[in-house]
C-alpha positions as CSV (number, residue, x, y, z in Angstrom):
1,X,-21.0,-13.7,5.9
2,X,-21.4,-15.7,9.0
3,X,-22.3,-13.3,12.6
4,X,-18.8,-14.9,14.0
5,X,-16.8,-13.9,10.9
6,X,-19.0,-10.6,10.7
7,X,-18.2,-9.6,14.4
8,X,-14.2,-10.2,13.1
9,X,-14.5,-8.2,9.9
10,X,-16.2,-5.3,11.6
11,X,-13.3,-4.7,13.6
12,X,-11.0,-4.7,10.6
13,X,-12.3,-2.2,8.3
14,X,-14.0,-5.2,6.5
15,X,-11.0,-7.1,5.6
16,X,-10.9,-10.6,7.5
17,X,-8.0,-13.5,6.7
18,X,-8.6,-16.8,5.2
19,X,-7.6,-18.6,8.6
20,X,-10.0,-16.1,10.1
21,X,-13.3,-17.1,7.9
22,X,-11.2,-21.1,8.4
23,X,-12.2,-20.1,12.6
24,X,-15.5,-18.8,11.9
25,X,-16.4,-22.2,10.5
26,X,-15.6,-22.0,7.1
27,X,-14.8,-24.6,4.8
28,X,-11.8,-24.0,2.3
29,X,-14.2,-25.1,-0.4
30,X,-16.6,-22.5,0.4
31,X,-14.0,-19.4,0.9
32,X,-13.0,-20.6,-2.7
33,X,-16.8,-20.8,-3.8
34,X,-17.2,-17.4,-2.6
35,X,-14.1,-15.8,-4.4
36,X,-15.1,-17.7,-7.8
37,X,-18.7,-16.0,-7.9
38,X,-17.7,-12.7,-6.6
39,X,-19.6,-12.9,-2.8
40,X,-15.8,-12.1,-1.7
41,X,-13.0,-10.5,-3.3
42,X,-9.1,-11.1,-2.6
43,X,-7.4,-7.8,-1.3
44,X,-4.0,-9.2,-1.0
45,X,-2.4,-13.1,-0.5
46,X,-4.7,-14.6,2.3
47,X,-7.1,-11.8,2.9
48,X,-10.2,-10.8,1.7
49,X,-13.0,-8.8,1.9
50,X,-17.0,-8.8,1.3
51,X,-17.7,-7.2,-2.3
52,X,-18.7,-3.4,-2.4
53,X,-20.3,-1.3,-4.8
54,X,-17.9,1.4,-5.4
55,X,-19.7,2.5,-8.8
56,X,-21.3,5.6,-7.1
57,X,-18.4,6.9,-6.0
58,X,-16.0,9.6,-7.5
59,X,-12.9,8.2,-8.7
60,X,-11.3,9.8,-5.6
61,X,-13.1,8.6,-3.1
62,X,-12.6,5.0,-4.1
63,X,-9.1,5.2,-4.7
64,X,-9.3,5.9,-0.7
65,X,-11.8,3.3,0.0
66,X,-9.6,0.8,-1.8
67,X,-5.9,2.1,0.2
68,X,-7.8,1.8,3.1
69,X,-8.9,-1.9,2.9
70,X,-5.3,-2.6,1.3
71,X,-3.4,-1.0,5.2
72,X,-6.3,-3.0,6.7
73,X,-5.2,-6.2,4.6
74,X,-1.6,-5.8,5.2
75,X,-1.7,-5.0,8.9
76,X,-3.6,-8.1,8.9
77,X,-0.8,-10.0,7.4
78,X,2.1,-8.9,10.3
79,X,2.8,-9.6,13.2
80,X,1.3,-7.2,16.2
81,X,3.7,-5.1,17.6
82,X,6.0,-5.5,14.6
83,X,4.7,-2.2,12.3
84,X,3.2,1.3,12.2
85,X,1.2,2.5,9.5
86,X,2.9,5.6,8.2
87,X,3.7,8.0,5.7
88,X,0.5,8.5,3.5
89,X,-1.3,5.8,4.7
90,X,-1.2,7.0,8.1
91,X,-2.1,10.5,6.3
92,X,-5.4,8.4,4.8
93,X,-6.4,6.7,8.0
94,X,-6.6,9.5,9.8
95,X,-8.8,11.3,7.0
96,X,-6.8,13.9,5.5
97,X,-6.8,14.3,1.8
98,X,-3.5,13.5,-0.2
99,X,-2.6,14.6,-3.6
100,X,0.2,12.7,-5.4
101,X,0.2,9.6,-3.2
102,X,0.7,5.9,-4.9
103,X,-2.1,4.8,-3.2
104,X,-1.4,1.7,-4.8
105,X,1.6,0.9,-2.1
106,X,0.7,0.7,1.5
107,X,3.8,2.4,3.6
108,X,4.5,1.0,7.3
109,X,7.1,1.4,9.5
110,X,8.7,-1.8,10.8
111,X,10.1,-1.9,14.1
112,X,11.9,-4.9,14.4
113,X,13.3,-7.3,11.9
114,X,12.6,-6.1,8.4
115,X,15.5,-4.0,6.2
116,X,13.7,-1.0,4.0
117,X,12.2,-2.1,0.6
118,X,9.4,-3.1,-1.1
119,X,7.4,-6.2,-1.1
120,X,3.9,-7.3,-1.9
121,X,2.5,-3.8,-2.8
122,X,3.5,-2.5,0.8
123,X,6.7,0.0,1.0
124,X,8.5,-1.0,4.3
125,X,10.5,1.9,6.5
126,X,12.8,1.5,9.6
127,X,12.7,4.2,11.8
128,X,13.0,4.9,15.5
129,X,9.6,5.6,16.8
130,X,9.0,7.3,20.3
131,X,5.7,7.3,22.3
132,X,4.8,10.5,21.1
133,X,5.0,9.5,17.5
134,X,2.5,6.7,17.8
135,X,-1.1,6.9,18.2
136,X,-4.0,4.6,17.1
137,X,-6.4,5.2,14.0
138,X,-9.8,2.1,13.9
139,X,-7.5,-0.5,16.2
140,X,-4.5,0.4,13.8
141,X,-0.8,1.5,15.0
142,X,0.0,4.5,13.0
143,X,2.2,7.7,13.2
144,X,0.6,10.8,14.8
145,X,-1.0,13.3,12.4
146,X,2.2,15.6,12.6
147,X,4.9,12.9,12.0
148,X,2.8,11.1,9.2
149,X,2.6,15.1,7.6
150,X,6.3,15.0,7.8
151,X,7.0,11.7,6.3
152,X,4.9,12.2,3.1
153,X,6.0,15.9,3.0
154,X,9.7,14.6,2.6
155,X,9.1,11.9,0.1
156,X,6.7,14.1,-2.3
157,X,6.4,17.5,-3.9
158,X,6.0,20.9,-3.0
159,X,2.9,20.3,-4.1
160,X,1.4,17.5,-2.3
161,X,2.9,18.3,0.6
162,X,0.8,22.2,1.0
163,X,-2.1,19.7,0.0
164,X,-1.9,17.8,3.3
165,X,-0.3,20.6,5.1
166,X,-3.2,23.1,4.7
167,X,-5.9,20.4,5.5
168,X,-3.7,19.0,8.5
169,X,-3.6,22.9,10.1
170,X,-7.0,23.2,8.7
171,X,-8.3,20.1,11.5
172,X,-7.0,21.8,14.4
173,X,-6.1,18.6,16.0
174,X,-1.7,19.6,15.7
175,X,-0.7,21.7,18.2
176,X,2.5,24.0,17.3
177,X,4.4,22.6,19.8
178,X,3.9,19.6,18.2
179,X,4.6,20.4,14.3
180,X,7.7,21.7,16.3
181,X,9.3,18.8,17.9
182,X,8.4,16.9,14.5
183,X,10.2,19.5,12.7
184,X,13.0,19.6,14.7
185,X,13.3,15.2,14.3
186,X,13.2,15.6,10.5
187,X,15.8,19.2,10.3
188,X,18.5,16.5,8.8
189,X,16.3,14.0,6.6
190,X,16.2,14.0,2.6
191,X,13.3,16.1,2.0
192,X,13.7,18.5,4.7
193,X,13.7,21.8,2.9
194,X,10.5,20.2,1.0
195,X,8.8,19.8,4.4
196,X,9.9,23.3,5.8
197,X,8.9,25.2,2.7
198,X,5.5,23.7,2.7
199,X,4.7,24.3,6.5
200,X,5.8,27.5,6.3
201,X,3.0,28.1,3.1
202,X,0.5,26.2,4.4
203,X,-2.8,28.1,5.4
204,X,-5.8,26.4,7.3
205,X,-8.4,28.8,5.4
206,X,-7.6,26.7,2.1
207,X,-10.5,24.3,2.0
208,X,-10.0,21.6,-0.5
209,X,-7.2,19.7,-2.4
210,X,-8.2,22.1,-5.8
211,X,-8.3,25.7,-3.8
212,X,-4.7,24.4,-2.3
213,X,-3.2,23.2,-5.3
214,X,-4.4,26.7,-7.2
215,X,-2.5,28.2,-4.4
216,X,0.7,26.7,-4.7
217,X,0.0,27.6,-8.8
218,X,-0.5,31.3,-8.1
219,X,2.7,31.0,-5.6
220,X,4.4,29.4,-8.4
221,X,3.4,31.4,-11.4
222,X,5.1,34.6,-9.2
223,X,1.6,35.9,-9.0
224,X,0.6,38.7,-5.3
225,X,-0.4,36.5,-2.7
226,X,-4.1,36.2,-2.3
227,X,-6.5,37.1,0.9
228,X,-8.7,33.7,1.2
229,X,-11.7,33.2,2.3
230,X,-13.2,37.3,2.1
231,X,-16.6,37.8,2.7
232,X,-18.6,40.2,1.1
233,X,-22.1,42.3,1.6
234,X,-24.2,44.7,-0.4
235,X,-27.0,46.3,0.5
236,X,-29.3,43.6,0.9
237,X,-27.2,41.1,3.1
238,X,-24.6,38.6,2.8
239,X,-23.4,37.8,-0.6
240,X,-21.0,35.2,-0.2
241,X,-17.4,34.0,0.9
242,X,-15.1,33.9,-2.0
243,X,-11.9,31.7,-2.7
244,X,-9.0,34.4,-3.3
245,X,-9.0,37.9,-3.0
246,X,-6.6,40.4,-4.7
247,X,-7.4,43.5,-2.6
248,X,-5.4,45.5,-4.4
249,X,-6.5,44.4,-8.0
250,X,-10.6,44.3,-6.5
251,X,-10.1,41.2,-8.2
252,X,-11.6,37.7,-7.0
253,X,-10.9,34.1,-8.3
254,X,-12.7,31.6,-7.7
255,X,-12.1,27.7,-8.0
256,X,-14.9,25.2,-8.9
257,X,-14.7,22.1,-7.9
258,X,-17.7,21.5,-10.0
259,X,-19.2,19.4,-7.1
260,X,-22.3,21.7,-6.7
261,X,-22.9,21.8,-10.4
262,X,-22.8,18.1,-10.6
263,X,-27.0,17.7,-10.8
264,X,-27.0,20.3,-13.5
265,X,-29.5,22.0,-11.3
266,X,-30.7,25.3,-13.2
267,X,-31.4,26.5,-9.4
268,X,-27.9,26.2,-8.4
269,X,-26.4,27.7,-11.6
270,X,-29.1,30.8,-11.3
271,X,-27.9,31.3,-7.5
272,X,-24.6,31.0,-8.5
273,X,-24.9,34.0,-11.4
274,X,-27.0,36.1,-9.1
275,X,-24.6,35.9,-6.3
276,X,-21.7,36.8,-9.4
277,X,-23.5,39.8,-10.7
278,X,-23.9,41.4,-7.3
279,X,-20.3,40.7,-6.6
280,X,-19.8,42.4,-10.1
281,X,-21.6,45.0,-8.6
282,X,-19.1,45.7,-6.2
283,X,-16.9,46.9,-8.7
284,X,-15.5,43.5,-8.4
285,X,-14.2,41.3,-11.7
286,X,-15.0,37.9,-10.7
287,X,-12.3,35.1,-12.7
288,X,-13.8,31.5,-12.3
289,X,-11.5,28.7,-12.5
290,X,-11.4,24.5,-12.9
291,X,-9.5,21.5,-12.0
292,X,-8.7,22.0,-16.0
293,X,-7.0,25.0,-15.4
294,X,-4.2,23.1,-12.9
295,X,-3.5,21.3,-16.0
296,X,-2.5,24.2,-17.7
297,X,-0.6,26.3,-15.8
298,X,1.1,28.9,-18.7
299,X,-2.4,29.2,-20.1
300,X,-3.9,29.7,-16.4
301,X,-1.0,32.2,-15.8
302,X,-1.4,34.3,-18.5
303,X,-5.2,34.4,-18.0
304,X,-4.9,35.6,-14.2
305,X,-2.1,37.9,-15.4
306,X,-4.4,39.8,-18.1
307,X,-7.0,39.9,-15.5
308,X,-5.1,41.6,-12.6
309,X,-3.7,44.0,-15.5
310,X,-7.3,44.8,-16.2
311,X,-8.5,45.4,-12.8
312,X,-5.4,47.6,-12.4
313,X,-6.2,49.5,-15.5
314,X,-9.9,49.9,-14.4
315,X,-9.1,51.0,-10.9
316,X,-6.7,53.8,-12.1
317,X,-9.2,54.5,-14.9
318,X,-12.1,54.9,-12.2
């Protein structure tokens, strides 16, 4: 890619037009050379984009790496002052995690001349924006953190919603004066009990999209509400900070993302028994749970069940 068209990219998250590498001195043959032999690849109609390798990354992570070059491409293809990036793509551009999302459709907000729909793998909303729902994300128009919450709260689960919720109030960047005047906008919109029940469940100490999806499980399951985030101490120091405590069950659960066991590092697994046994020690029972277990919820009930009837049957034992 050409400095000129670099300089232009750079300030797009990557994503440039075809009139924009046309300016840069461009020939049409050679935009189409460059999409025939893979230097470029097309993101939408008229935009493209310099070819990454996304192999190394999670499945995850590129989903997000892909959304975010598809807002970029799209925003690219209005009109300034005509659209706001909302909903879950505002969620995505300002870096909070989202569970549930079609990440496949961009979602703007159009504020003049365009009805709701969907065209071109974007979902367009009308709604009327004030000042203090608009902020900017990388050059971008999008909603503030607390009104793009809001939006994706209403259209989604329970769910998804405590997903983005706990990692919203986990940021610190939403004040509560803030979450209320939000609130208060959306009391009459489809979705609002959705949004209300969430907020009022959603708990900053939560610290990834698994541990807040095995939350709303527990919650769902009719399981005691957990303590997160407990730290514990023996004799010889500091032993760790656990997941989800059941004080009254001197039970602990954990949830492995399985990130840190991803090198199959025998150092890492050792650490990770020792630290176990002297939790064990404790006179704690230690459950360890996976991503699989979201996917079974009876199975993952009935296992949590029979362990808090066993801690409760060992304490009055004791």
């Amino acid at each position: 890619m050409n400095p000129v068209l670099a300089a232009v990219a750079g300030l797009q998250g990557g994503v440039f037009s075809r009139r924009q590498a046309l300016d840069a001195g461009y020939t049409p043959e050679q935009v189409q050379e460059r999409l025939r032999d893979g230097r470029w690849q097309r993101v939408r109609h008229g935009q493209y984009a310099e070819r990454a390798d996304l192999s190394q990354l999670m499945p995850w992570e590129r989903e997000l790496v892909l959304h975010r070059r598809s807002v970029r491409a799209a925003a690219n293809s209005m009109r300034p002052g005509t659209f706001v990036v909302s909903h879950h793509s505002a969620l995505v551009m300002h870096g909070i995690p989202v569970w549930g999302a079609n990440l496949s459709e961009v979602q703007l907000t159009r504020t003049s001349g365009w009805r709701n729909g969907h065209a071109a793998g974007v979902r367009h909303h009308r709604a009327l924006l004030s000042t203090a729902d608009l902020a900017e994300v990388g050059g971008l128009p999008v909603t503030v953190l607390a009104r793009a919450l809001v939006e994706t709260a209403a259209a989604g689960s329970f769910e998804a919603a405590v997903v983005s919720a706990d990692a919203v109030l986990r940021t610190g960047r939403v004040p509560q004066a803030e979450l209320l005047r939000v609130l208060e906008a959306a009391e009459f919109w489809p979705g609002s009990p959705t949004i209300r029940a969430a907020l009022a469940f959603a708990n900053p100490l939560a610290e990834s999209v698994g541990e807040s999806r095995f939350r709303v499980l527990m919650h769902q399951l009719g399981l005691p509400t957990p303590v997160l985030q407990v730290v514990f101490s023996d004799a010889d120091g500091f032993i760790g900070r656990v997941d989800f405590y059941f004080p009254d069950y001197n039970l602990v659960v954990e949830f492995d993302g399985l990130m840190k066991y991803a090198d199959g590092s025998r150092e890492v697994l050792i650490q990770e028994k020792t630290r176990e046994d002297r939790l064990r020690a404790l006179g704690l029972h230690v459950v360890r749970t996976t991503w699989a277990d979201l996917d079974q919820p009876a199975r993952t009930g009935r296992t949590l069940r029979a362990a808090l009837d066993r801690s409760r049957r060992t304490d009055l034992a004791g």
